[in-house]
C-alpha positions in Angstrom: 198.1 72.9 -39.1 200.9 71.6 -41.6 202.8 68.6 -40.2 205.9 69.2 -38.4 208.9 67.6 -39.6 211.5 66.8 -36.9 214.9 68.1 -37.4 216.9 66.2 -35.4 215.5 63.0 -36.7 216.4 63.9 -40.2 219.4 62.1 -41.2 220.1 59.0 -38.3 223.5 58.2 -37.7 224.5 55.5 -40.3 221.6 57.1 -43.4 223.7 58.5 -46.2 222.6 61.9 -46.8 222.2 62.3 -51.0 223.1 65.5 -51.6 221.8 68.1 -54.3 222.9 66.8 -57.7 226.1 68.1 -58.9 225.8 71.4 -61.1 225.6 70.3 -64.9 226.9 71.9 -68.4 223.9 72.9 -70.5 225.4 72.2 -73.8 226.9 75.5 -75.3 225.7 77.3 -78.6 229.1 76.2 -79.9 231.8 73.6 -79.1 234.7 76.6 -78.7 232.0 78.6 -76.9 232.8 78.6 -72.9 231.0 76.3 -70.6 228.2 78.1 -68.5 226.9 76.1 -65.5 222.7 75.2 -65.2 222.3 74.8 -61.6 219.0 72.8 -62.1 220.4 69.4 -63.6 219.4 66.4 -62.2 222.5 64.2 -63.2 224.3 62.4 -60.5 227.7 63.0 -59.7 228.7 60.0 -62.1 227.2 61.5 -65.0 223.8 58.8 -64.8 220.9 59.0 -64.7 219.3 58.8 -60.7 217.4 56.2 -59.6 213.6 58.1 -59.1 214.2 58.9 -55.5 217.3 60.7 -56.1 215.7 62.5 -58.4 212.3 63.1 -56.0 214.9 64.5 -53.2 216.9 66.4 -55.9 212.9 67.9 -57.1 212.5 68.8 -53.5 215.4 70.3 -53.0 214.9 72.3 -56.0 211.8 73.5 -55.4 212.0 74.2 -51.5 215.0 76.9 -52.6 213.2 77.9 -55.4 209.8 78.0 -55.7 209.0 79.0 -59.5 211.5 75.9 -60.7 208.3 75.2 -62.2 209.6 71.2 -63.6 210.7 70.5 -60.4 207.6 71.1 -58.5 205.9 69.5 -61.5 207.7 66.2 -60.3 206.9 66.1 -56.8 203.5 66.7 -57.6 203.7 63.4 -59.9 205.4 61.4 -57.6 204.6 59.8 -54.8 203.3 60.4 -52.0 201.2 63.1 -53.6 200.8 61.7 -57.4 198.4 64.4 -59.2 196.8 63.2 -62.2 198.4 65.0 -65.4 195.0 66.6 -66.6 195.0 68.2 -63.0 198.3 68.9 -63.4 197.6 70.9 -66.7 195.4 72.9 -64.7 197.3 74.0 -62.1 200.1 75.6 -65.0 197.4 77.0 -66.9 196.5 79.0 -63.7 200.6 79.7 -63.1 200.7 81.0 -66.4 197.2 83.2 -66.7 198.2 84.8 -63.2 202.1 85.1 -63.5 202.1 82.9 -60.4 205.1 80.6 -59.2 203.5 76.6 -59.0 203.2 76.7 -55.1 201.2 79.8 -55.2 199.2 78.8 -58.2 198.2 75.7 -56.4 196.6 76.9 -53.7 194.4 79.4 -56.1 193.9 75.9 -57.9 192.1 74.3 -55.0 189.8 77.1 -54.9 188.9 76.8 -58.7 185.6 75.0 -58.9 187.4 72.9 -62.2 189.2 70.8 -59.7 188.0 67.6 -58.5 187.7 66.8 -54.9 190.2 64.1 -55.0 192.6 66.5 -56.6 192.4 69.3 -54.2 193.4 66.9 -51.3 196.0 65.9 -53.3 197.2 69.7 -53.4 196.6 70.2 -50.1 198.7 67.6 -49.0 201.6 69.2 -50.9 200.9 72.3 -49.4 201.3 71.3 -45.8 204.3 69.1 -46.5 206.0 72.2 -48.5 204.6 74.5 -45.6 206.4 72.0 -43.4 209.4 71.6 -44.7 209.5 75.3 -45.8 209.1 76.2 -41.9 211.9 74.3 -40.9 214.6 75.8 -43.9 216.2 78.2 -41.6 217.2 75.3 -39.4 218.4 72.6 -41.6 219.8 71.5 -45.5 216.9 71.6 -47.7 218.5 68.3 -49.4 217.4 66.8 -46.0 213.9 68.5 -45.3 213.0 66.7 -48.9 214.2 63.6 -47.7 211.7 63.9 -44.5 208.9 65.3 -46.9 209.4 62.1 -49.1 209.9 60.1 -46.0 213.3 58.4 -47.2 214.5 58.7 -43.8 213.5 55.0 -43.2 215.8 52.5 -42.9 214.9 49.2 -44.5 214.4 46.4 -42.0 215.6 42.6 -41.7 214.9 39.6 -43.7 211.1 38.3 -43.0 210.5 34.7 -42.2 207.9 32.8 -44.2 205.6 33.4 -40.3 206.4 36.6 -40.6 205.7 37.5 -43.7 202.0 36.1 -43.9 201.4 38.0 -40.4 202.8 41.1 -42.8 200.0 40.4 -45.5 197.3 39.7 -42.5 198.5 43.3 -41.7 198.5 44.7 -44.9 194.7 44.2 -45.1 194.1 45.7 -41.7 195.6 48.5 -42.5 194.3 49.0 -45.6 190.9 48.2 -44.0 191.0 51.2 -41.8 193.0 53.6 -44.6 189.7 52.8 -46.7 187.5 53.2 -43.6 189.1 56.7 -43.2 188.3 57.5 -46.5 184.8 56.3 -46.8 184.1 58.3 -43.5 185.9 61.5 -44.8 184.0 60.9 -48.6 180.3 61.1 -46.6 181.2 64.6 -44.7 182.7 66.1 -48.0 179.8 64.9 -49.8 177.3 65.6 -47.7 178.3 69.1 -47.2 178.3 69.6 -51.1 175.0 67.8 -52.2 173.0 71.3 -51.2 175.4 73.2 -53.9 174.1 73.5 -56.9 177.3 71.9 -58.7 177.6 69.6 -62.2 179.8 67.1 -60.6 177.8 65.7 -57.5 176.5 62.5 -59.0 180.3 62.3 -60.0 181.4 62.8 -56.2 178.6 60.3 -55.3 180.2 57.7 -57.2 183.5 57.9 -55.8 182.1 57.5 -52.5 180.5 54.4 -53.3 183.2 53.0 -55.0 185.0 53.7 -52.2 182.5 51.9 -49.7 182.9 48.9 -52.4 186.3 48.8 -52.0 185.9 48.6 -48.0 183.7 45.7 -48.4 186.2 43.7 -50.9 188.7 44.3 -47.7 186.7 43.0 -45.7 185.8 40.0 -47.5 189.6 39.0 -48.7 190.0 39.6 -44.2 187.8 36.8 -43.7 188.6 34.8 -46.9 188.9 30.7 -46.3 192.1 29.8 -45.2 192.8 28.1 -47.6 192.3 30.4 -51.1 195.0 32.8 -52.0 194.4 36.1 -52.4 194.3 36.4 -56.2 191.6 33.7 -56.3 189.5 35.3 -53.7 189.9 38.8 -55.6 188.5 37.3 -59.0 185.4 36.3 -57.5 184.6 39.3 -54.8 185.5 41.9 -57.8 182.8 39.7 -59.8 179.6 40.5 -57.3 180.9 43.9 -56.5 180.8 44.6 -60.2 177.1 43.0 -60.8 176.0 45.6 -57.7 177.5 48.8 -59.0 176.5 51.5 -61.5 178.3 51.7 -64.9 180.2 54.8 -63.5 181.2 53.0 -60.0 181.9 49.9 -62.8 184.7 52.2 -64.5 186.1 53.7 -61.1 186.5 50.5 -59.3 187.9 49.2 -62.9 190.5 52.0 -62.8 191.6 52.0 -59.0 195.3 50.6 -58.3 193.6 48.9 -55.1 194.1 45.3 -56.4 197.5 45.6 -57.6 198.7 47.0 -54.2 196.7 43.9 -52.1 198.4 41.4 -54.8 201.7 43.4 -53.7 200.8 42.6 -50.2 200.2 39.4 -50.8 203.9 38.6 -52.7 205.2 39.0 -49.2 203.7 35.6 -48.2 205.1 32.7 -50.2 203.7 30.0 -48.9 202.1 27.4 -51.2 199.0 27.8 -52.0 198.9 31.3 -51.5 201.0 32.7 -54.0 199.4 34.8 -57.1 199.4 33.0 -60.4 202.8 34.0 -62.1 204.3 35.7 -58.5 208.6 34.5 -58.2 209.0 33.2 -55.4 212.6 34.9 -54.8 210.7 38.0 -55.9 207.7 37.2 -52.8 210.7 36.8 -50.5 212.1 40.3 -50.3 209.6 42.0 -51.5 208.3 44.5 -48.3 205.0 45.8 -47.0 205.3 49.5 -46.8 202.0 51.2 -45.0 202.9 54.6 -46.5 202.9 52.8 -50.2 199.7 51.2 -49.1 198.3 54.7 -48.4 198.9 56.0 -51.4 197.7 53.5 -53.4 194.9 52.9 -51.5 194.3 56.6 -52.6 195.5 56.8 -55.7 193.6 59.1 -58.6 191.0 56.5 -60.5 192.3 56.5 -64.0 193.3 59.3 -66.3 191.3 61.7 -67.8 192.3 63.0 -71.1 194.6 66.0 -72.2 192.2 67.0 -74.8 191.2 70.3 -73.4 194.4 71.1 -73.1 195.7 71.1 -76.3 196.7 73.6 -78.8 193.1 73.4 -80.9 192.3 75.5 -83.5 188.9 74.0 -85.2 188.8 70.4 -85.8 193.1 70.3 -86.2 195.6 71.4 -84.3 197.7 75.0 -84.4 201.3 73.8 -84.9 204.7 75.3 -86.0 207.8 74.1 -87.7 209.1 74.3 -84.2 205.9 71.9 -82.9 207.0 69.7 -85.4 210.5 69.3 -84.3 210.1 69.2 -81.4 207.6 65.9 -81.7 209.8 64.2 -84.1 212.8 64.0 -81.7 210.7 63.4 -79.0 206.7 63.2 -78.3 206.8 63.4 -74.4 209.1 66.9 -74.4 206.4 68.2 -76.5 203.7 66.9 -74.4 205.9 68.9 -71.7 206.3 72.0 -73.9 203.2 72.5 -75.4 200.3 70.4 -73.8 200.9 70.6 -70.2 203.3 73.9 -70.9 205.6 73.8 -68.1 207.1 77.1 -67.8 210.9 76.9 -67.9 213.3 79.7 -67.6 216.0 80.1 -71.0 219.1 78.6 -70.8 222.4 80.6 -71.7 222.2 79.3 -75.1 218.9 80.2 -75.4 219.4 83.4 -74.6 222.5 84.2 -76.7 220.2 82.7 -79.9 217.4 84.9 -78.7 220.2 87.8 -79.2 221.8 87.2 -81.7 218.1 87.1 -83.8 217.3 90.2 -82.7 220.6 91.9 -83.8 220.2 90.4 -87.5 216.2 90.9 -87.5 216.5 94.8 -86.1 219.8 95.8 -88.4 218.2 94.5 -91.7 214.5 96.5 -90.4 216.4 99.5 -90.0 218.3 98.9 -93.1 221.5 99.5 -91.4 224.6 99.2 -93.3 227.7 100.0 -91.1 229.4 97.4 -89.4 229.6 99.8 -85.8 225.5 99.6 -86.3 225.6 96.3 -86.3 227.8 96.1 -83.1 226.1 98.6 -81.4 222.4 96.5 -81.8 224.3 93.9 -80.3 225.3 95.2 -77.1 221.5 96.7 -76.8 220.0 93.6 -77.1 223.5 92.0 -74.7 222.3 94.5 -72.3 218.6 93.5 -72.3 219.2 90.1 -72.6 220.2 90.1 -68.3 223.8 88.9 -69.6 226.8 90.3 -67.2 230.2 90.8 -67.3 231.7 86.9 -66.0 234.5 86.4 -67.8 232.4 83.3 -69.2 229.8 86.2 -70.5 232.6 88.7 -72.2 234.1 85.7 -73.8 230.5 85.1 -75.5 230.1 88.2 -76.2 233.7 88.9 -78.5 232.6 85.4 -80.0 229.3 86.9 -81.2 231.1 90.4 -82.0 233.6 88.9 -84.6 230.8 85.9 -85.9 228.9 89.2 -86.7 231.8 91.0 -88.3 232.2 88.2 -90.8 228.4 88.3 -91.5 228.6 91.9 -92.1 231.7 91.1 -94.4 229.9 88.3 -96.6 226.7 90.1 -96.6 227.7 92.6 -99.4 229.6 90.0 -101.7 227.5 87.2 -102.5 225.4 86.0 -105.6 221.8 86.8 -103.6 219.8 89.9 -102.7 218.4 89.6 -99.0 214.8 91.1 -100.0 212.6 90.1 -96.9 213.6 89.2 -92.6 211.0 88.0 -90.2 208.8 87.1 -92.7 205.4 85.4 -91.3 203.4 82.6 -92.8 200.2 81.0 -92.5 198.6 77.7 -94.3 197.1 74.7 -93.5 197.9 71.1 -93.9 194.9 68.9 -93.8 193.2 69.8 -90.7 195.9 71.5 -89.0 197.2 75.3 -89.1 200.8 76.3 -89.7 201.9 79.7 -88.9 205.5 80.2 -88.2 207.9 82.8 -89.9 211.4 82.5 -91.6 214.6 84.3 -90.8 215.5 85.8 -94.0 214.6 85.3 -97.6 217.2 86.1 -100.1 216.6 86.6 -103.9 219.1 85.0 -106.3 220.8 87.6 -108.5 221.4 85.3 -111.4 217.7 84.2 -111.4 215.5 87.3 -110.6 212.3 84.3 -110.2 214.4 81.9 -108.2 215.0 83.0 -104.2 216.7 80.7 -101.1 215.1 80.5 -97.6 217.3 80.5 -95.0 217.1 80.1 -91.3 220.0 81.3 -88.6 221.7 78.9 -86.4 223.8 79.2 -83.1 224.2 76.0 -82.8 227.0 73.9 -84.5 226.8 72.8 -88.2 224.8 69.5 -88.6 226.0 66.7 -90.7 224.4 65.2 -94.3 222.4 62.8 -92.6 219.9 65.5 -90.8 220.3 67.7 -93.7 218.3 64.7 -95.4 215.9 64.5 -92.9 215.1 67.8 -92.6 211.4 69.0 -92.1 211.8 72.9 -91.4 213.1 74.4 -93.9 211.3 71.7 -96.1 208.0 73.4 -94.5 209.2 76.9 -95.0 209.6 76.2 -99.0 205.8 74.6 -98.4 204.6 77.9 -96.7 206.7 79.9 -99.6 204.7 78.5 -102.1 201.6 78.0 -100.7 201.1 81.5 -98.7 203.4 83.8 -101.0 203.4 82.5 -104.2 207.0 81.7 -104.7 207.3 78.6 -106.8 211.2 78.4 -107.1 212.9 77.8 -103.6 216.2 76.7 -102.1 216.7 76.0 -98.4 219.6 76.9 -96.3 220.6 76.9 -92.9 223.3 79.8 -92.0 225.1 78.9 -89.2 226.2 82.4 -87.7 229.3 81.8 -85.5 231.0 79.8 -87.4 230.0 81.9 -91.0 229.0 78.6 -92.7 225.7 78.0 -95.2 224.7 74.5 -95.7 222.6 74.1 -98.6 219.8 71.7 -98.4 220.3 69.6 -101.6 217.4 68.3 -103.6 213.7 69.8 -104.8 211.8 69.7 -101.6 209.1 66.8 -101.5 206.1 68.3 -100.5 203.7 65.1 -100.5 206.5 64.1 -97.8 206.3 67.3 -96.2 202.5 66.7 -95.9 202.4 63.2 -94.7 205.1 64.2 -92.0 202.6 66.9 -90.7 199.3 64.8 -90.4 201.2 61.9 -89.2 202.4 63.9 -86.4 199.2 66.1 -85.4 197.1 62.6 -85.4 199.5 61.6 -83.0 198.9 64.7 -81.3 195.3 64.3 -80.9 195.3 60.6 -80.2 197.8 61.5 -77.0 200.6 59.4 -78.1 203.4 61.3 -76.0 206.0 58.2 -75.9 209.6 59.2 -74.9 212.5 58.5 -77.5 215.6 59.0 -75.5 218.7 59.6 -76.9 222.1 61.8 -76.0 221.8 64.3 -78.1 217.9 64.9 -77.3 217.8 64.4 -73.5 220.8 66.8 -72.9 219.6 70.2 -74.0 215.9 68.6 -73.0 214.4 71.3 -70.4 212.4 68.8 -68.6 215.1 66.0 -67.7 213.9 66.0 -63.8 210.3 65.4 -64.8 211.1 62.7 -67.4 210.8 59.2 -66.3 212.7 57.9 -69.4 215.8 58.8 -67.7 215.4 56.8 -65.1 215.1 53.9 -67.3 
């Protein structure tokens, strides 16, 4: 039975109720281009960032009135109290994406899978209950509030604890930990017992665990009964040191990796008495720090280390399959495409997404049909307008005559300049080292005054960039690599059109290759060595897809 969540006791008289995070502007294709609203932006009402419970309750929220908002159940699941590992995380969006399920539904197919571990699956089911929960009780009350009781941010903080007070708080702390661990070790037998007559891969792994675990009750039990007189940290160092000397190599690495000592360290802050306080611990710090038995709970259960990504990513031999786009995306910032393209998180297109989709399609499909009226051209357009699920908001009609008179003007210039538009949409393959590039470029046009001579040129909704990223540039830089190296074309410029406001910037310079090479090694080692580091900045983290998952904003 999933836990009941009481209504009437979820906002007490005097708790400020945070509210679902005020509706924020996905930045626009173009800065005349009308502002369309992204209900699923985690900003505050102040335009910060939220502290991470703000941002927990706004996930909840999110997800409890919409289940497929796949990032925000991605962030409750990584937060506390549930905390799923990332590589168990991965799985549970690889099984969303092969089944065309939402996240809650793929979950509980995930705890069926036999690739999940045991401590994972009570992870999910703990989710499940506390959505079921909270779900049950929609009808009845603001979901903003049903994630706040999910969380359990209902609680009010209490009063100051004397110096007594707060060494009978780290005297509890260990009880309570004692018995959360003896609740554990108790469940870990059943479980295992019950699964040692399967014939499974994983049961001297699940053995382990379970006598890690009964370690760890022991270490409680000694740092209970611990001289009066040694601190905590001391008595630690020296239990961890004969627990260690007992165990396997594999129960070695588990009690290595468990969060169990930082949490009774924690504890122990709350008791600053000398003589008791760990080496390094402020004082100030020990004073107001506070004992939480929910906190202790999860830590006490908290997933033993991290397992690596590797299966999950985008392999193909001993490199990696990447695009220009890959690329990119990793330069301006390594966790979005850990996001994107390691863990995949499925997000839904934003309205400038979709109005770039379109207006690709209309430019790839009129040159394929080798259109040549300008009413072709407008009638593609409001096709693929039609298809594309945009309305008739006045917002949506003002998009649309912005793309109809961008495209009249391409139609206009198309016929009277100095090239030949000879291929669109056309694909490339090569590799670079280890790694395989495949990608394809929007048009390539040959230059009439130099029949051997031809420009590569990729569309852009956006708005024009300035000199400095024109220097930097790495796309179209790789497009002139895959031009030479996949269709033979030795003479190359680069451009980037930039449709609505009929503007081609030319990319100055030969193109470096060796640079272009570096660049793409550089980044797919980092790739495989799982260096997925956040670099925050404005430009990045506001048209960034994942900003409620990302814990650089909270920073």
């Amino acid at each position: 039975m999933p836990p009941s969540l009481d209504k009437d006791a979820l906002a007490p008289p005097g708790t400020d109720v945070i509210a679902p995070a005020e509706q924020g502007a996905i930045a626009p294709p173009d800065r005349d281009l009308p502002v369309v609203r992204d209900t699923r932006a985690a900003a505050s009402p102040s335009g910060d960032v939220e502290a991470p419970l703000d941002k927990d309750v706004v996930a909840w929220t999110r997800l409890l009135t919409d289940p497929s908002d796949a990032s925000a159940v991605v962030r409750a699941l990584a937060r506390p109290p549930i905390e799923l590992r990332q590589v168990d995380l991965a799985r549970v969006i690889q099984i969303a994406r092969r089944r065309k399920l939402d996240m809650v539904t793929a979950l509980a197919a995930a705890i069926e899978s036999p690739h999940v571990p045991p401590e994972a699956r009570a992870r999910m089911q703990r989710f499940l209950e506390l959505h079921a929960a909270a779900a049950a009780a929609l009808d009845a009350a603001r979901p903003d509030l049903l994630a706040r009781a999910a969380l359990g941010a209902e609680r009010e903080a209490g009063p100051e604890h004397s110096d007594s007070e707060s060494r009978q708080a780290l005297a509890q702390a260990l009880r309570d930990m004692q018995q959360i661990v003896s609740q554990e070790v108790l469940a870990d037998v059943a479980r295992i017992g019950a699964r040692m007559g399967e014939l499974r891969l994983d049961t001297d792994l699940d053995i382990s665990h379970g006598i890690a675990r009964y370690l760890e009750l022991l270490k409680l039990s000694a740092l209970a009964r611990r001289p009066a007189e040694q601190s905590v940290a001391d008595a630690l160092e020296d239990i961890n040191a004969r627990l260690l000397v007992a165990a396997t190599a594999l129960q070695r690495e588990i009690l290595q990796s468990s969060p169990l000592d930082a949490t009774l360290l924690a504890a122990a802050a709350t008791s600053p008495t000398a003589g008791h306080e760990p080496a390094g611990t402020d004082q100030g710090e020990g004073r107001q720090a506070r004992y939480d038995k929910q906190a202790a709970r999860t830590q006490a259960t908290a997933p033993r280390g991290e397992p690596s990504l590797s299966p999950f990513l985008p392999r193909r031999g001993v490199g990696l399959a990447l695009s220009a786009s890959d690329i990119e995306t990793y330069r301006s910032c390594p966790l979005r495409y850990k996001f994107a393209r390691v863990l995949r998180i499925p997000t839904a297109p934003t309205p400038g997404q979709r109005f770039g989709i379109v207006m690709h399609q209309v430019l790839e499909r009129y040159h394929s049909a080798e259109a040549q009226t300008l009413a072709q051209l407008l009638e593609l357009l409001d096709v693929c307008w039609r298809r594309a699920g945009f309305g008739a908001s006045s917002d949506e009609r003002e998009l649309h005559a912005k793309a109809r008179a961008a495209l009249a003007r391409y139609h206009a210039q198309l016929h009277g300049q100095d090239s030949e538009p000879v291929w669109f949409e056309r694909q490339f393959s090569l590799r670079v080292g280890p790694h395989h590039l495949r990608g394809r470029v929007d048009r390539v046009d040959r230059l009439k005054s130099r029949p051997e001579a031809y420009e590569l040129i990729d569309y852009k909704t956006s708005r024009p960039s300035d000199a400095r990223d024109a220097r930097d540039d790495i796309q179209l830089s790789l497009y002139a690599l895959a031009a030479r190296e996949s269709w033979g074309l030795q003479t190359t410029s680069r451009a980037y059109y930039y449709v609505l406001d009929d503007l081609k910037v030319t990319l100055p310079g030969e193109t470096d290759f060796e640079r272009v090479r570096d660049v793409v090694e550089e980044i797919g080692e980092s790739i495989l060595g799982q260096r997925f580091e956040p670099t925050p900045s404005k430009r990045a983290c506001a048209l960034c897809d994942f900003r409620i998952v990302c814990p650089a904003a909270e920073r």
